[in-house]
C-alpha positions in Angstrom: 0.0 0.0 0.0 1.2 3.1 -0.8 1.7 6.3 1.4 -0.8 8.0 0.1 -3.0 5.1 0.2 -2.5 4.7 3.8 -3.2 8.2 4.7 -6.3 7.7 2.7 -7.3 4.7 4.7 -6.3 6.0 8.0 -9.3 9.1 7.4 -11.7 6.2 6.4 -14.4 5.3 9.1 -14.2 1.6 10.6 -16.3 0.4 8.2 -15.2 1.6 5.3 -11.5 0.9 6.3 -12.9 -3.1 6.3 -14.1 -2.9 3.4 -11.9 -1.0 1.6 -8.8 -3.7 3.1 -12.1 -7.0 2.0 -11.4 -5.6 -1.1 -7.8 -5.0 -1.9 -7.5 -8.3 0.0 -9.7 -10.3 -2.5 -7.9 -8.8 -5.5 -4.4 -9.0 -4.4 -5.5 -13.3 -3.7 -6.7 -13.5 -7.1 -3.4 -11.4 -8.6 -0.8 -13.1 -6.5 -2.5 -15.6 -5.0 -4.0 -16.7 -1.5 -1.2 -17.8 0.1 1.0 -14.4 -1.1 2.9 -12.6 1.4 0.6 -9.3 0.5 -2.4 -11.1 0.7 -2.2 -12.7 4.4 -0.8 -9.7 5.7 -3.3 -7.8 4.2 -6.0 -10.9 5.5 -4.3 -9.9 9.0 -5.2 -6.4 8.8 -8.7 -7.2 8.2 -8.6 -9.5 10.8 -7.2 -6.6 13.2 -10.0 -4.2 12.2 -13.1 -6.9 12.4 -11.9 -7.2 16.0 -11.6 -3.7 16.7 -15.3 -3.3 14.9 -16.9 -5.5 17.3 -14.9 -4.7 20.3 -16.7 -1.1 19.7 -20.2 -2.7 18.8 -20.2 -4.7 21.8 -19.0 -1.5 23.8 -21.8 0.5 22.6 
């Protein structure tokens, strides 16, 4: 991900940020493949920010 990509992400809202990381996760897997580098640590992130969104869900 580039700079400016990240500091694009980091201004997106929880949700968006999962989907927007779903999605470049799902394309990087089918343009490198699922067991890529890029793609798991990209499949990590997502996993870090579905935690965090229901960590806040259950909070609220």
């Amino acid at each position: 991900m580039s700079v400016k990509e990240n500091i694009y992400v980091n201004c997106l809202p929880l949700k968006e940020k999962i989907e927007h990381f779903r999605n470049l996760m799902i394309r990087t897997g089918m343009e490198e493949g699922f067991s890529n580098p890029k793609t798991i640590e990209l499949s990590q992130n997502l996993d870090n920010l579905l935690i965090e969104y229901f960590i806040v869900k259950k909070k609220s």
